[in-house]
C-alpha positions in Angstrom: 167.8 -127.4 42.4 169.2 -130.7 41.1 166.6 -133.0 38.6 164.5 -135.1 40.9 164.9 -137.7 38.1 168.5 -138.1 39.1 168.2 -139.2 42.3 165.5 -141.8 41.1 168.3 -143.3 38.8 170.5 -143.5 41.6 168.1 -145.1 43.3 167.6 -147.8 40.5 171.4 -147.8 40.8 171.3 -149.1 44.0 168.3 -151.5 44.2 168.5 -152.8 41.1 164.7 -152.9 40.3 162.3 -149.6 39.6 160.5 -151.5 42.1 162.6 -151.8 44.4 163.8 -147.9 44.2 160.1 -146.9 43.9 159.6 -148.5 47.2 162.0 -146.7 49.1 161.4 -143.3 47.7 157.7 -143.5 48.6 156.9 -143.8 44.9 154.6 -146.1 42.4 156.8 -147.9 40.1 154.8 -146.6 37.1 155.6 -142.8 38.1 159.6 -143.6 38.4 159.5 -145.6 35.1 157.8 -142.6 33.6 160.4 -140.0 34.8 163.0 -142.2 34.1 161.5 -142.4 30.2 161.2 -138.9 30.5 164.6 -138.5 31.4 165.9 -140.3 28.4 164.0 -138.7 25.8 165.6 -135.5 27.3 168.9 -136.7 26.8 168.0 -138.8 23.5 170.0 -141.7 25.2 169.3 -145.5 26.8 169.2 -145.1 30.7 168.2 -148.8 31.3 168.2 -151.8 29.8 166.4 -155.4 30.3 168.2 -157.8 31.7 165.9 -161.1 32.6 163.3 -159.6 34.9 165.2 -157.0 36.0 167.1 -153.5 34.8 170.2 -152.5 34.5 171.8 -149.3 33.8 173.4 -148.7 30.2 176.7 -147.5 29.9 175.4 -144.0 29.8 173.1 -144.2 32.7 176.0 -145.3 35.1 177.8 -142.3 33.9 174.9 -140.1 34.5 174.8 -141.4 37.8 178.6 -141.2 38.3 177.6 -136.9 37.4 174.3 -136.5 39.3 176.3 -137.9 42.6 179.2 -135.5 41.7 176.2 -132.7 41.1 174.7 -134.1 45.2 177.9 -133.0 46.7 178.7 -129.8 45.1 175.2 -129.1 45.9 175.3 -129.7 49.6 178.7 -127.7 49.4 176.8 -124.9 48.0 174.1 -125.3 50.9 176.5 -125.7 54.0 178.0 -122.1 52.7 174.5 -120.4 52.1 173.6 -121.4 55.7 176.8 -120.7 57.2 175.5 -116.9 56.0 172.5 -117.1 58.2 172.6 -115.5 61.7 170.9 -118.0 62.8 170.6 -121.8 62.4 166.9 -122.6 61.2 164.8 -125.2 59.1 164.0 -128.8 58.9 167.1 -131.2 59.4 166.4 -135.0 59.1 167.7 -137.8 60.9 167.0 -141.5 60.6 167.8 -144.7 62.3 166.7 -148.0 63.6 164.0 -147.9 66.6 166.7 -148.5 69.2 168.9 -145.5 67.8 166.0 -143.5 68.1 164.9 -144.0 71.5 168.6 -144.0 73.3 170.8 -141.8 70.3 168.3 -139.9 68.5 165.6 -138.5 70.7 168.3 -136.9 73.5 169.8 -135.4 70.7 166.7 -134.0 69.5 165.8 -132.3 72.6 169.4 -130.8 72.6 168.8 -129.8 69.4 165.5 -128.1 70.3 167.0 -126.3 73.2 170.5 -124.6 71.7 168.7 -123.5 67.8 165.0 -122.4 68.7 164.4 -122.0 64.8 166.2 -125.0 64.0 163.3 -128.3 63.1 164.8 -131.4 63.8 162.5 -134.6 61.8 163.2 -137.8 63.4 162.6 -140.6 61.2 162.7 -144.7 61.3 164.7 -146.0 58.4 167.0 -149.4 58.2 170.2 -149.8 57.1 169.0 -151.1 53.7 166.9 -148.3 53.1 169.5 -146.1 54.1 171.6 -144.7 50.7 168.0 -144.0 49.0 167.0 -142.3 51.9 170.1 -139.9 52.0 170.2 -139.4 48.3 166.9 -138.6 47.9 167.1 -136.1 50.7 164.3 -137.8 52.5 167.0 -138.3 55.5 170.2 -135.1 55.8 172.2 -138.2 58.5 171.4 -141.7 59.1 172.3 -144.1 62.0 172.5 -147.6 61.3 174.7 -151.0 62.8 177.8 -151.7 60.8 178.1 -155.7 59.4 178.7 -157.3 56.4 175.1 -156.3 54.7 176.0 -152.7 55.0 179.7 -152.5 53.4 178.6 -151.0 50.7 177.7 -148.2 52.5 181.1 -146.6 52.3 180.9 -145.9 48.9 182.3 -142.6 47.6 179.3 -140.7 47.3 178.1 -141.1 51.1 180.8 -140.2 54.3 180.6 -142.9 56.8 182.0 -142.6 60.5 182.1 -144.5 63.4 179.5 -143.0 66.3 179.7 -145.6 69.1 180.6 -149.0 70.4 177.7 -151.1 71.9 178.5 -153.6 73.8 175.8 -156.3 74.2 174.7 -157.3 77.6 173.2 -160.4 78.9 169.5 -159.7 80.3 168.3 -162.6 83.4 165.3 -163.0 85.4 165.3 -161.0 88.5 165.7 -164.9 90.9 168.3 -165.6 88.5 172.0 -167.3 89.9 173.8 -164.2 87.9 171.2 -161.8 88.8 173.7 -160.7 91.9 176.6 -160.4 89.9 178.3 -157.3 88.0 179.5 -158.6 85.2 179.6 -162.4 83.5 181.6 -164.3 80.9 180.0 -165.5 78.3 181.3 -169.0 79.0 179.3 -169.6 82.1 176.4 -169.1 80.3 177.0 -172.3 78.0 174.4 -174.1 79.9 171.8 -172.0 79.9 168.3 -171.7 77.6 168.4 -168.7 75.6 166.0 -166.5 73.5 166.8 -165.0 70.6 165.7 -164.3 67.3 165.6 -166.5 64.3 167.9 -168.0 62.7 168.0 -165.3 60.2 167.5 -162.5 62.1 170.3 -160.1 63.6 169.7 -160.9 67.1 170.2 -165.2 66.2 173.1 -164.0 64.3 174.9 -161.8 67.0 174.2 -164.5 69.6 175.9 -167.3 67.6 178.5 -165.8 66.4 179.9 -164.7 69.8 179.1 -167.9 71.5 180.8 -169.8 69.2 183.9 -167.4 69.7 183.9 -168.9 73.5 183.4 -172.7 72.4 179.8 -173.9 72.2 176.2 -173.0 70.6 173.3 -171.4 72.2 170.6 -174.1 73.2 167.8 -172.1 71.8 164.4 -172.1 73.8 162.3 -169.7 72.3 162.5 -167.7 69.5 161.8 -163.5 69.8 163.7 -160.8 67.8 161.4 -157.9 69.2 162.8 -156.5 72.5 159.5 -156.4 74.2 158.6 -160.0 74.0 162.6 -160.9 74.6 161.9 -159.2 77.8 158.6 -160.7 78.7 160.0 -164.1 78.1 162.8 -163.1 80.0 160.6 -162.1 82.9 158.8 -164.9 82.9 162.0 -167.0 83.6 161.9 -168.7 80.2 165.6 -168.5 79.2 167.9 -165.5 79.2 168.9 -163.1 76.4 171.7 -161.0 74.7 170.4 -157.7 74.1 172.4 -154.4 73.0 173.1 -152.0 75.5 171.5 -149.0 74.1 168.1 -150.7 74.0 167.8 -150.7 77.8 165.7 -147.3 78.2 162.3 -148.0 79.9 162.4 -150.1 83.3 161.1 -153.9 83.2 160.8 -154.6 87.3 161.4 -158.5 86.8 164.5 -158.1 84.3 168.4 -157.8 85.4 171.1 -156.1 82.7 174.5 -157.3 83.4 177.7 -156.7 81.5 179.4 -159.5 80.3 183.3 -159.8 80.3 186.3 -161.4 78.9 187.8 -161.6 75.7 184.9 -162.4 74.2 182.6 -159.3 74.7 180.2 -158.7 71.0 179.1 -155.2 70.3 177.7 -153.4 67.9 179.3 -150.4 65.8 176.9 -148.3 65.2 177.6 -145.5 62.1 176.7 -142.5 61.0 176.3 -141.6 57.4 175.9 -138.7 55.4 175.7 -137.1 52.0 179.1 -136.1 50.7 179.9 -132.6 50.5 177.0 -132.1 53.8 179.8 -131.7 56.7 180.0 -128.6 56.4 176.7 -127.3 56.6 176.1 -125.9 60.3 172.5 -127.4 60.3 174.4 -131.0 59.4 177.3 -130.1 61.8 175.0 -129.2 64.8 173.0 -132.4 64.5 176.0 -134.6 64.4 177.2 -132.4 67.5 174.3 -133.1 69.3 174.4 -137.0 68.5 178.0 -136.7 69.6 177.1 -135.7 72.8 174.4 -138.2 73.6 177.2 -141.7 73.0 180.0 -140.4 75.4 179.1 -143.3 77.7 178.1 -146.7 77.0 177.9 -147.7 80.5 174.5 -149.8 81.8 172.2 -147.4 83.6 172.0 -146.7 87.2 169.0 -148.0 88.9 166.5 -150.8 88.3 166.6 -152.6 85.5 165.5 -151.6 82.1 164.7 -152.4 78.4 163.3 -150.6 75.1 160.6 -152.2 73.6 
C-alpha cells in the first residue's frame, strides 16, 4: 500500500492550509501536521514552509507530490489487473456527488449495480465539487459526480480523468394556475416580466439564473430568495414567483408545481462530470460503476406524469 502521509500532502497541495486538507479528510489538523512532520524527518527534508498564515510546499514537497500522484496511478493500474483476475466482481466501490446526482444519477445506478454483481458493495456518498480531488485521492470516493463551471477547472488536472456524463438542461418550474402552466415548452424571454425565486446572489442557483437571463436581454426581478429545492418549490406552490430549477432534480411529485421546458437559443444547462483517479479505468469494479451511471443519463427528457421536484 501507498504511505497514507502522501495523500495528506497532496491534500495540503490542494487546499493550501493543513486545515483546510484536515477538514476534508475527516482529520484533526494536529494529527496531519504530525504525520506530515513525521514524513519529513523520514526523508530528512522540508515538506512545508510558512508563508504569512498559511503553508506552502517546498521545492521538495511539490516533487514528492509530483511522485506520490505518479505512485496513485500505477497503483490503481495494479488494482484494475488484480481484480480483472477475480471471477467475480466483489467489494466496496465508492461513489460521490451532489444531493441531486444522488437522488436522479446515483441511486438508479446503485440498484443496477446491486442487481448485475451480488458481491459487488456499492457506498454512496454526498461530497461537492470542492471537496472532490481530496476525496478521490484519499480513496475516500473510487468516482465522483459534480457540475462543471469555472470553480471546478482545476479539476482536469493530470492526476484525475475527467469526462463529460450528461447535459442538464434547466427547466422553468410555475404554479399549477399559472398562464404557462398549459404550455409545453417556453422561452426564456416571455418570462422577463415575471417574479422569480432563486438563490442568493452568491449562490449557484442566483448565478445560473442571471447569467442566462441576461443572454436573452434583461435581469431577473428577484422576489424571494431560496437555493434549497424544497423551499424553491413551496414558494413556487404557493404562487410566489416562478423558478429555474435543473432538470434532474425533479424526482418526487409536488401536486401544485408545473415543470416545463424552456426553448430557444437561449436554453442554460448544466454539465455534469465524472471524475476519477488516473490509472482507475481499468479496474472492472471502476468500469462497472461508470457503466451503470452510463445507463441511468441516456435521457434528459422531463418525466411523464404529474409534476415533480427533489427536495
Amino acid at each position: 500500500m501507498i504511505d497514507s502521509r502522501l495523500q495528506l500532502l497532496i491534500a495540503v497541495c490542494e487546499h493550501g492550509t493543513v486545515t483546510a486538507a484536515a477538514e476534508a479528510l475527516y482529520r484533526t489538523p494536529s494529527g496531519v501536521s504530525r504525520q506530515l512532520k513525521e514524513l519529513a524527518q523520514e526523508l530528512d527534508v522540508d515538506l512545508l514552509e510558512r508563508h504569512g498564515r498559511r503553508v506552502r510546499l517546498t521545492p521538495a514537497g511539490r516533487r514528492l507530490v509530483t511522485h506520490a500522484r505518479t505512485l496513485n496511478a500505477q497503483w490503481e493500474t495494479a488494482l484494475g489487473d488484480v481484480t480483472a483476475a477475480a471471477r467475480e466482481l466483489c467489494g466496496p466501490i465508492s461513489i460521490g456527488g451532489f444531493p441531486t446526482a444522488i437522488s436522479a444519477i446515483i441511486t438508479p445506478a446503485l440498484i443496477r449495480l446491486r442487481a448485475r454483481h451480488h458481491q459487488l458493495r456499492p457506498i454512496v456518498k454526498e461530497i461537492y465539487s470542492r471537496q472532490l480531488i481530496a476525496a478521490l485521492e484519499s480513496g475516500t470516493i473510487d468516482l465522483g459526480l459534480f457540475v462543471a463551471d469555472e470553480s471546478t477547472s482545476h479539476l482536469t488536472d493530470s492526476h484525475i480523468d475527467v469526462t463529460g456524463l450528461l447535459d442538464d438542461p434547466i427547466d422553468l418550474l410555475v404554479p399549477r394556475d399559472h398562464r404557462f402552466a398549459a404550455a409545453g415548452e417556453i422561452q426564456l424571454e416571455e418570462a422577463a416580466q415575471e417574479d422569480w425565486i432563486t438563490g442568493h446572489p452568491h449562490q449557484d442557483a442566483y448565478t445560473e439564473l442571471l447569467s442566462a437571463t441576461r443572454a436573452v436581454g434583461y435581469a431577473p426581478r428577484v422576489a424571494h430568495f431560496a437555493q434549497e429545492l424544497t423551499a424553491t418549490t413551496a414558494l413556487v406552490a404557493a404562487g410566489a414567483g416562478i423558478a429555474a430549477v435543473p432538470r434532474i432534480a425533479m424526482t418526487i411529485p409536488h401536486p401544485h408545481v408545473v415543470q416545463i421546458p424552456l426553448s430557444g437559443a437561449q436554453v442554460p444547462r448544466r454539465r455534469v462530470m465524472l471524475a476519477q483517479r488516473r490509472g482507475s479505468a481499468q479496474n472492472p469494479r471502476i468500469a462497472a460503476a461508470i457503466t451503470a451511471l452510463e445507463h441511468h443519463t441516456g435521457s434528459s427528457e422531463p418525466a411523464e406524469g404529474p409534476p415533480t421536484m427533489n427536495p
